[in-house]
GUDOFI-294392 format. One record per atom (N, C-alpha, C): x, y, z; residue in three letters. Coordinates in steps of 0.05 Angstrom, whole numbers, plus 5000, padded with zeros to 4 digits. Example, Ala and Ser with C-alpha at 12.3 -4.5 7.8 and 13.67 -1.06 7.14 Angstrom:
2
526448865156Ala/524649105156Ala/526449345156Ala/525749555142Ser/527349795143Ser/525850015157Ser/
! end
This chain:
276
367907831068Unk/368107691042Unk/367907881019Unk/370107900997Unk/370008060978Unk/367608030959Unk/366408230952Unk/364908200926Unk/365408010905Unk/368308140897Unk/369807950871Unk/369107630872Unk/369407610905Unk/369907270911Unk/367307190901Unk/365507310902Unk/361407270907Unk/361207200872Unk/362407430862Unk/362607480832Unk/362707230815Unk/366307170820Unk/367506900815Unk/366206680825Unk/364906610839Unk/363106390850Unk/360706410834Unk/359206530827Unk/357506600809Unk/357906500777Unk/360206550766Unk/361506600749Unk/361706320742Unk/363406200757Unk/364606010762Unk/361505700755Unk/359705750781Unk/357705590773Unk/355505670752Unk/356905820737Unk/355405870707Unk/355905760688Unk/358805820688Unk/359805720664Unk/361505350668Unk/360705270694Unk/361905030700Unk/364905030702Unk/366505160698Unk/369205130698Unk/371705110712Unk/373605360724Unk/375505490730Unk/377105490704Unk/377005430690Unk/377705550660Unk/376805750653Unk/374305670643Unk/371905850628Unk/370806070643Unk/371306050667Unk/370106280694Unk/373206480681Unk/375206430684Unk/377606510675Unk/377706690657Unk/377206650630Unk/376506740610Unk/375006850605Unk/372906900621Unk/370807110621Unk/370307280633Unk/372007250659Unk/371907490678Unk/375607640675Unk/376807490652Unk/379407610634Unk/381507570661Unk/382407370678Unk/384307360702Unk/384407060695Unk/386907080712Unk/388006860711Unk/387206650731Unk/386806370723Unk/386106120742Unk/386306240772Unk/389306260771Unk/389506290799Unk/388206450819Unk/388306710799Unk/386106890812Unk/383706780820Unk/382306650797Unk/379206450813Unk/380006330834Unk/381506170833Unk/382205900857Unk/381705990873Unk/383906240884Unk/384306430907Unk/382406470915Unk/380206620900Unk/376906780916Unk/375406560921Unk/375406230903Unk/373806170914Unk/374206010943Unk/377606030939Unk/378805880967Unk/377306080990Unk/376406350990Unk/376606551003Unk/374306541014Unk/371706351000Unk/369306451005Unk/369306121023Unk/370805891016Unk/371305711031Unk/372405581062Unk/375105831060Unk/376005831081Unk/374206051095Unk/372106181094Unk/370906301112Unk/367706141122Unk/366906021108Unk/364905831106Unk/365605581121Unk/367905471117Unk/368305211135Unk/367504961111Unk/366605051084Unk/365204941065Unk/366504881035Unk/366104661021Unk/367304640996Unk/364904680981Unk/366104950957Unk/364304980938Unk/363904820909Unk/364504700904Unk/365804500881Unk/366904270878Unk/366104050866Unk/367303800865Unk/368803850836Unk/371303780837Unk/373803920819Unk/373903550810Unk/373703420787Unk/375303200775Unk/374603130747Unk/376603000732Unk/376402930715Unk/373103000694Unk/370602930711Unk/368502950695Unk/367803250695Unk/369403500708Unk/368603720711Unk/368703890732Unk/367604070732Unk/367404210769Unk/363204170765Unk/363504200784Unk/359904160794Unk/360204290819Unk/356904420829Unk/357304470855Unk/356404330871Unk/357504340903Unk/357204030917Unk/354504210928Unk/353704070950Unk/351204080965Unk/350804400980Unk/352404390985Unk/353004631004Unk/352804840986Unk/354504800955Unk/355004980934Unk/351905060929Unk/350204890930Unk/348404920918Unk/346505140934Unk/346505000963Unk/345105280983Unk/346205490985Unk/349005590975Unk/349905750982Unk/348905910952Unk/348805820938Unk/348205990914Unk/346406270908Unk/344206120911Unk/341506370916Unk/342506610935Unk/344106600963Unk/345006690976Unk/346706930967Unk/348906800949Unk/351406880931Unk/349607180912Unk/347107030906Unk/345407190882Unk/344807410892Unk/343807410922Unk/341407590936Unk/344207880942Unk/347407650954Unk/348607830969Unk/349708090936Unk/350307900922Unk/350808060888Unk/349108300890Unk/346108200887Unk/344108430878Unk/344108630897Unk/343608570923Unk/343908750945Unk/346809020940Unk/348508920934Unk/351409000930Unk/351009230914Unk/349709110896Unk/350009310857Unk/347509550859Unk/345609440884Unk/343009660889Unk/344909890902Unk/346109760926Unk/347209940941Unk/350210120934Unk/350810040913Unk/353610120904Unk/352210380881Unk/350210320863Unk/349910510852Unk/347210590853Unk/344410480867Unk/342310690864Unk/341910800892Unk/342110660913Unk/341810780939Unk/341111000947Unk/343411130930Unk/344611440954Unk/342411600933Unk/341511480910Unk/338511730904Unk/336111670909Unk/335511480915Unk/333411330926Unk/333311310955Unk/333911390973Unk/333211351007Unk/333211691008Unk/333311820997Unk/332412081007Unk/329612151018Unk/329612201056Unk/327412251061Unk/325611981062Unk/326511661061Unk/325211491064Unk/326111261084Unk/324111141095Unk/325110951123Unk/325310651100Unk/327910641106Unk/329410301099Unk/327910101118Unk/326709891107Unk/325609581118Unk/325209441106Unk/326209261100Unk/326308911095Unk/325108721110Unk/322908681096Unk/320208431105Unk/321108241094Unk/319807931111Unk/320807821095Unk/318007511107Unk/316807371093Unk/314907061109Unk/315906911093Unk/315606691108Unk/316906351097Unk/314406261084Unk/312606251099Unk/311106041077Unk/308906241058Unk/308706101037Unk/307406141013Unk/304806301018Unk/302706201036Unk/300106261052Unk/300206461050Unk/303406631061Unk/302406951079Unk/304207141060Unk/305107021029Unk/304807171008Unk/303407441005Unk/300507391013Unk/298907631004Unk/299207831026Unk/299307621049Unk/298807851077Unk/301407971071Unk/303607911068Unk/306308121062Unk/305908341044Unk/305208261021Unk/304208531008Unk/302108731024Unk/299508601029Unk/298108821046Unk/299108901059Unk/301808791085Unk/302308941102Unk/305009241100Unk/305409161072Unk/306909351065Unk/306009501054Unk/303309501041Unk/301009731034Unk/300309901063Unk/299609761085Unk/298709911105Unk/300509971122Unk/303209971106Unk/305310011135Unk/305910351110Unk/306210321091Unk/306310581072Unk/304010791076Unk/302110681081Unk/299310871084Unk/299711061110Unk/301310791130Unk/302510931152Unk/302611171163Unk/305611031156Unk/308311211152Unk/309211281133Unk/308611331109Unk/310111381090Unk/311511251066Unk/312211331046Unk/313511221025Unk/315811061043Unk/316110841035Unk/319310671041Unk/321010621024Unk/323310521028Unk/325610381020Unk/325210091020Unk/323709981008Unk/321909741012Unk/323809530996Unk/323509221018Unk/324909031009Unk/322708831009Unk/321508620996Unk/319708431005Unk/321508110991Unk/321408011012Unk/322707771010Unk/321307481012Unk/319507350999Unk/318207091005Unk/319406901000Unk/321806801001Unk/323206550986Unk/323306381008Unk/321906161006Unk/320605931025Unk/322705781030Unk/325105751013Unk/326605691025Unk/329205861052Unk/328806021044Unk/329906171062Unk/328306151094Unk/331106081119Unk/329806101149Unk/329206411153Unk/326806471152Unk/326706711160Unk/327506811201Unk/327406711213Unk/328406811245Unk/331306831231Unk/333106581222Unk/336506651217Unk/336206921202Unk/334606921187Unk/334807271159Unk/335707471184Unk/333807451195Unk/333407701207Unk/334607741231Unk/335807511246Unk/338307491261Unk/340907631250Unk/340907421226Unk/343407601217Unk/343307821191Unk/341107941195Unk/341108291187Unk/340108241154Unk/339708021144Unk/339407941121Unk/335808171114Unk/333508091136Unk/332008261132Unk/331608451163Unk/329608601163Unk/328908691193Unk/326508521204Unk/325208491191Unk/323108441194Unk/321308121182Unk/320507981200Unk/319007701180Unk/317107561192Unk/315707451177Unk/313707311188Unk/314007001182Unk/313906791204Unk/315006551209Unk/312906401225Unk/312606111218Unk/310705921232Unk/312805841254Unk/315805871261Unk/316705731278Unk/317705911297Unk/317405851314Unk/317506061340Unk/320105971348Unk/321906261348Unk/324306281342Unk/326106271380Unk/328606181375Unk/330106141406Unk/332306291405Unk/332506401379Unk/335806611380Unk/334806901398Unk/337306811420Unk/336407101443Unk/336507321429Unk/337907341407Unk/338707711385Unk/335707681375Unk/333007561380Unk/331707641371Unk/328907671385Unk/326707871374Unk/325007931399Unk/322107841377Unk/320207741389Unk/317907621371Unk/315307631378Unk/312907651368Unk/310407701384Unk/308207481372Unk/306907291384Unk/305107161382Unk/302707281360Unk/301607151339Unk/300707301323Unk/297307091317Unk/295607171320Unk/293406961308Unk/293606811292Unk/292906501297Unk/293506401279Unk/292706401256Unk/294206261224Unk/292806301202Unk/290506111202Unk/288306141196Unk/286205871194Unk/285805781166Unk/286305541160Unk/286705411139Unk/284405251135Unk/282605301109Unk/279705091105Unk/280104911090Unk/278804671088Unk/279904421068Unk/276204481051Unk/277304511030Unk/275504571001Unk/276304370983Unk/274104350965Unk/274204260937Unk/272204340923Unk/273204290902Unk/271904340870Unk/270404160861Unk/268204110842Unk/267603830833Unk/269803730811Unk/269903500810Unk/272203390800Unk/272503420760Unk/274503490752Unk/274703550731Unk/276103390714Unk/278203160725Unk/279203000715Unk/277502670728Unk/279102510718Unk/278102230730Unk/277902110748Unk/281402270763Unk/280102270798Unk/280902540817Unk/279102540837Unk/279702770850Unk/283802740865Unk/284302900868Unk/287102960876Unk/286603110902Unk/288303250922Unk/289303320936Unk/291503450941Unk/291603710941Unk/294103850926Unk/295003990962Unk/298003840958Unk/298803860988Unk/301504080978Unk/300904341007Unk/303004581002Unk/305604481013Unk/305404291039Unk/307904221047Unk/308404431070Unk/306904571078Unk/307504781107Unk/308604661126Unk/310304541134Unk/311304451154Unk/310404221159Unk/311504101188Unk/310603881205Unk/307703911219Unk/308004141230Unk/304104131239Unk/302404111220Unk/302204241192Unk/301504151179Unk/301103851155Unk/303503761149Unk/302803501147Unk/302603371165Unk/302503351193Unk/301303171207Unk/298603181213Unk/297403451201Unk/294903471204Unk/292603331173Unk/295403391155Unk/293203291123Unk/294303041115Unk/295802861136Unk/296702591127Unk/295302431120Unk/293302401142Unk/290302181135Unk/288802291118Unk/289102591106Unk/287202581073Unk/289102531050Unk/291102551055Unk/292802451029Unk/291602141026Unk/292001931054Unk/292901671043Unk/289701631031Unk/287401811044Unk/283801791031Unk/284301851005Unk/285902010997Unk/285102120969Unk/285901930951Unk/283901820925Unk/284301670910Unk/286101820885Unk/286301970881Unk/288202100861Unk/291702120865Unk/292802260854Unk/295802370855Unk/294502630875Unk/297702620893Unk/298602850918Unk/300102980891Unk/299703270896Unk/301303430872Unk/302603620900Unk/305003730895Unk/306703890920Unk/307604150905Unk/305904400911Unk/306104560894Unk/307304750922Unk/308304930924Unk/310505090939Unk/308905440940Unk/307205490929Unk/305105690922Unk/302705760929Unk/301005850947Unk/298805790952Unk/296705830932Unk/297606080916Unk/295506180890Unk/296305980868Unk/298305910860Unk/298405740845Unk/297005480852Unk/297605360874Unk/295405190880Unk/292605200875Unk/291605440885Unk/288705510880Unk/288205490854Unk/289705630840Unk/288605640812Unk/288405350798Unk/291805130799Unk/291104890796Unk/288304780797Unk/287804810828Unk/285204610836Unk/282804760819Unk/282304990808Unk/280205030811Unk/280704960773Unk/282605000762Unk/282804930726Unk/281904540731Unk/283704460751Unk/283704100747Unk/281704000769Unk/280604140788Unk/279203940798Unk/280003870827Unk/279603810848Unk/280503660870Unk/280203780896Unk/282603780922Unk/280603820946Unk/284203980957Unk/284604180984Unk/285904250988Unk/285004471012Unk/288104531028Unk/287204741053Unk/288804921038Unk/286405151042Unk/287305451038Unk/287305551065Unk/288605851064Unk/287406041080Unk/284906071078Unk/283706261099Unk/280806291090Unk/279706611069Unk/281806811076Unk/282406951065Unk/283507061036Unk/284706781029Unk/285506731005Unk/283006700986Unk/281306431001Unk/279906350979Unk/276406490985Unk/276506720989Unk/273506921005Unk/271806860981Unk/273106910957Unk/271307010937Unk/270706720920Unk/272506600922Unk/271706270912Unk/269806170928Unk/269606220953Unk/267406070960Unk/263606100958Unk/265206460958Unk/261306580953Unk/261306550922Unk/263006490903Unk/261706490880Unk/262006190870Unk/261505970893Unk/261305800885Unk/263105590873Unk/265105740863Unk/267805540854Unk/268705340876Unk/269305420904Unk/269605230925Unk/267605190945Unk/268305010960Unk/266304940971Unk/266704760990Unk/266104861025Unk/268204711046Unk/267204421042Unk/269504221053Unk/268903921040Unk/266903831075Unk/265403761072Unk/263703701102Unk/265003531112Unk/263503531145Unk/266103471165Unk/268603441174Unk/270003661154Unk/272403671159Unk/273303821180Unk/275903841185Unk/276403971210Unk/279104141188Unk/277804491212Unk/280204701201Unk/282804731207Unk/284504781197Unk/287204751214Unk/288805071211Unk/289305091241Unk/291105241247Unk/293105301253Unk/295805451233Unk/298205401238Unk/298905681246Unk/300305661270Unk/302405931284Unk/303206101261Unk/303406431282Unk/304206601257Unk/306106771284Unk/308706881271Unk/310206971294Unk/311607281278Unk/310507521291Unk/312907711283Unk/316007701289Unk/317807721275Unk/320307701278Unk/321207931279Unk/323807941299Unk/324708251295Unk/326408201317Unk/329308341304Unk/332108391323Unk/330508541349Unk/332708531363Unk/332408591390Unk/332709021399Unk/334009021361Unk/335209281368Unk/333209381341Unk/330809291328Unk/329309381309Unk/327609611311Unk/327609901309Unk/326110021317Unk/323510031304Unk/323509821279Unk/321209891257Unk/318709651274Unk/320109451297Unk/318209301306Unk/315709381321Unk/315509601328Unk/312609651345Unk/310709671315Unk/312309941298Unk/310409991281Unk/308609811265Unk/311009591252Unk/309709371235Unk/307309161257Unk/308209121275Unk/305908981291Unk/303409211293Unk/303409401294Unk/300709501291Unk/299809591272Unk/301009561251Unk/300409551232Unk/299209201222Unk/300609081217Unk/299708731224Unk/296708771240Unk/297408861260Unk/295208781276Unk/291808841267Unk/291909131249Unk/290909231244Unk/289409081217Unk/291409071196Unk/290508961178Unk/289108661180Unk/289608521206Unk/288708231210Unk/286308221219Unk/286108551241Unk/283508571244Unk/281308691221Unk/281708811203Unk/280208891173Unk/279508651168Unk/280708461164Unk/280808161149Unk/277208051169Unk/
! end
């Protein structure tokens, strides 16, 4: 798939058009049509609903977007800073799905540098993104994932699970709330019956620190890591809600079949989980 085509798709759902995409990238209609026919006929996918009220992008347009962004940026790193920047440094692209293991990604790319060395460092947390497909198809090397992956191109190692505590704050508004991250299916099937208990609004924040901080400015009750919230609890800001029960959700290293960076990062992982 050409760059140009990525460009003009970009372009295109910016300025809403095939006119105005036109005019700005100085080519002619047809030229747009063409690339974005190009990125369509390879996709199997229509990027645009074309009528009377406008162009918009359809559904597909819309997932494919962020995608469009990442493959752009990647492009413009590698086209012009690259070749001065990888001198003497090992290239790896990390990458975790859920929000939780935010922090552990950064630590583990502190202790994978302490290592081995300065890197060529990529860190990737975008929750929406499948991390096993990333790293199947070369998008990262490396990721950390709650779903334990079945693509044979890929090789994976059982990881401790994260343990998640259900805390609260004393209440700061009128009623306590319950601020749900949305981690998957094991997880809401595990915090279903405190949502329907909680007398307040379910708030669905996508962040685990942002969450934290929410609850602890407004008030209310929620599962953290335990690691997350160490220091909230000895200084009193949180405080485990009694007889609750902790929940633990799977944690899986990801890594192609042909990754050579996979031993290192698991002992490295391993290492840092045991510090914790």
């Amino acid at each position: 798939m050409q760059i140009k085509a990525i460009e003009t798709f970009l372009c295109v759902a910016e300025v809403g058009g095939f006119h105005a995409a036109a005019r700005k990238l100085n080519v002619t209609q047809t030229a747009i049509s063409a690339r974005i026919r190009l990125i369509e006929e390879e996709t199997g996918k229509p990027l645009f609903h074309r009528g009377a009220g406008g162009t918009s992008l359809t559904e597909f347009g819309r997932q494919f977007r962020p995608y469009a962004e990442q493959m752009l940026s990647l492009w413009s790193f590698a086209s012009r800073d690259l070749a001065s920047q990888t001198q003497n440094r090992v290239a790896l692209r990390l990458g975790a799905q859920l929000s939780i293991w935010d922090p552990l990604l950064v630590d583990l790319a502190v202790q994978f540098e302490q290592g081995l060395g300065q890197l060529l460092l990529t860190l990737n947390y975008d929750h929406d993104l499948h991390m096993a497909d990333a790293v199947a198809t070369h998008v990262l090397d490396v990721a950390l994932t709650h779903e334990k992956p079945s693509d044979s191109r890929l090789n994976y190692q059982d990881m401790t699970p994260e343990r998640l505590v259900l805390v609260e704050t004393p209440c700061k508004g009128d009623e306590p709330i319950f601020v749900n991250l949305e981690l998957g299916e094991l997880y809401q099937d595990h915090v279903r019956s405190i949502v329907r208990q909680a007398s307040g609004q379910t708030v669905f924040l996508g962040n685990c620190l942002m969450a934290l901080r929410y609850i602890i400015k407004r008030g209310g009750i929620g599962y953290f890591p335990e690691y997350v919230i160490r220091d909230q609890l000895a200084s009193g800001e949180l405080a485990p809600v009694a007889g609750s029960t902790d929940l633990f959700l799977p944690l899986y290293l990801v890594a192609r079949r042909d990754t050579d960076a996979f031993e290192d990062v698991l002992t490295c992982l391993t290492d840092l989980r045991n510090a914790d």
